[in-house]
C-alpha positions in Angstrom: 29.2 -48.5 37.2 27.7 -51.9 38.1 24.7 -53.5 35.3 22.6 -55.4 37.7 20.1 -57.4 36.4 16.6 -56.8 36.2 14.7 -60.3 37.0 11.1 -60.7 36.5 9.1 -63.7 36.3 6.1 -64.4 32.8 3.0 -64.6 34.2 1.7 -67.3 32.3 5.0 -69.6 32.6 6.6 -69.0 35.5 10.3 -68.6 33.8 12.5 -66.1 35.5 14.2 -63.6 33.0 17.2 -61.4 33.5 18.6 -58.3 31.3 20.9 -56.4 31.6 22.8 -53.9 29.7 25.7 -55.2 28.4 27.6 -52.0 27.1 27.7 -49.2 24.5 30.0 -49.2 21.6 31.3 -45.6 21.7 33.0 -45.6 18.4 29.9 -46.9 16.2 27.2 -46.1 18.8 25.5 -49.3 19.5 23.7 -50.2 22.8 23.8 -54.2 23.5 21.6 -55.6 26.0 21.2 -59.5 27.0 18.4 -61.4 27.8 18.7 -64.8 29.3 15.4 -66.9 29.9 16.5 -70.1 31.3 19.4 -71.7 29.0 18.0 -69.4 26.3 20.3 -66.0 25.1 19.2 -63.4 23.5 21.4 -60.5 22.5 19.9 -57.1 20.9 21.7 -54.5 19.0 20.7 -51.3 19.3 21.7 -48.1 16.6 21.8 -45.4 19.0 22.0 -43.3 15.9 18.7 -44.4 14.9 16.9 -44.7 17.6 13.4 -45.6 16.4 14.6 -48.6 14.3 13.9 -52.2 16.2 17.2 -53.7 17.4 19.3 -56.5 15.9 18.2 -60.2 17.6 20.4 -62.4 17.9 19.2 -65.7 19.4 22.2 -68.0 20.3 22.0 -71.9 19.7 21.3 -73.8 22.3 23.7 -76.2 21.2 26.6 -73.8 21.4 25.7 -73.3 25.8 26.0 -77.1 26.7 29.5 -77.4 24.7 31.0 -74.8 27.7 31.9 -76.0 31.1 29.4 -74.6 33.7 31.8 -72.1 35.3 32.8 -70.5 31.6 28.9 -70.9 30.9 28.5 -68.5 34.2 30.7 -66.1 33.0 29.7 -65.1 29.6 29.3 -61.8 28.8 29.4 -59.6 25.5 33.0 -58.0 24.8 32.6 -56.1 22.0 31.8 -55.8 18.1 33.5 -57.1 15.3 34.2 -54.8 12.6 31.0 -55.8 10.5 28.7 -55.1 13.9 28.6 -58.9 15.1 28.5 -59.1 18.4 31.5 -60.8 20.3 31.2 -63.1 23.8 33.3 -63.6 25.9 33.9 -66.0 29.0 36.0 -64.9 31.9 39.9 -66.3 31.3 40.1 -68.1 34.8 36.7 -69.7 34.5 37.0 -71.3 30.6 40.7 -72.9 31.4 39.4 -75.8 29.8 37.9 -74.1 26.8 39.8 -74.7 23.3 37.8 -70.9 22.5 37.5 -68.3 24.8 35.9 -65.4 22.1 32.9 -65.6 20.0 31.7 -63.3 17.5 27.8 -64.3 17.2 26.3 -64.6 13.2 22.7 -64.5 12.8 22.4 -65.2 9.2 18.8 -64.1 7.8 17.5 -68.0 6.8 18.5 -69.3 10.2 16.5 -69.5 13.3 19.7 -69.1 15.7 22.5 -67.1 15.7 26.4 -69.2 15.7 28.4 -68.6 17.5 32.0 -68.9 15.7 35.4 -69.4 17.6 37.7 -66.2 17.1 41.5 -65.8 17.7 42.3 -63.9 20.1 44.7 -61.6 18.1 41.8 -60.7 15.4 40.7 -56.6 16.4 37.2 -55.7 17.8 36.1 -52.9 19.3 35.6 -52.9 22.8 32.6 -52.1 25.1 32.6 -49.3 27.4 33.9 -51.0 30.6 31.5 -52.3 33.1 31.3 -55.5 35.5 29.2 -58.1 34.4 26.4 -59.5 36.3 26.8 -62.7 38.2 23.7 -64.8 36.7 
């Protein structure tokens, strides 16, 4: 199946906004969608196991977007989860050649505004997203 993103404009800004459904975590039941609003990221956690709970925000730094080149910046997409629920980004292998990092688990800690986005290894275990093609933003 391909997400496609849903693109509407704010009335009183004029900002275009895209979501899109990232992926569902079959082994701990979560539903991640992303919201991008400019160069702003937003990624949302849902427990599909209790579904009338508000989902888990996690606002990504804009410092962390401007670090990327533009083509790994363009590819970004959310992987999978780490074992403690974080959510992990990814940017396609072919467009981050240049990138010292290719996987980030995202840390929002309670005290801070925006979530950080720490560089992982690659060997360290997550657990993957159902598949699915991501959007082209």
């Amino acid at each position: 199946m391909e997400c496609q993103p849903w693109t509407s404009e704010i009335d009183d800004w004029g900002r275009p906004i895209k979501f899109w459904i990232s992926g569902i975590s079959p082994v701990v039941h979560r539903l991640i969608a992303t919201i991008v609003e400019g160069e702003s990221w937003q990624l949302l956690v849902y427990d599909l196991n209790a579904p009338h709970s508000s989902p888990a925000v996690y606002v990504l730094s804009k410092n962390f977007l401007p670090k990327l080149s533009s083509s790994c910046r363009q590819s970004l997409g959310v992987v999978g989860l780490t074992q403690a629920g974080n959510p992990v980004i990814a940017g396609n292998d072919a467009a981050c050649t240049g990138e010292a990092h290719k996987r980030w688990k995202v840390k929002q800690d309670a005290a801070e505004q925006y979530a950080r986005a720490l560089p992982m290894p690659q060997h360290e275990v997550i657990m993957l997203l159902a598949p699915r093609r991501p959007p082209t933003l």
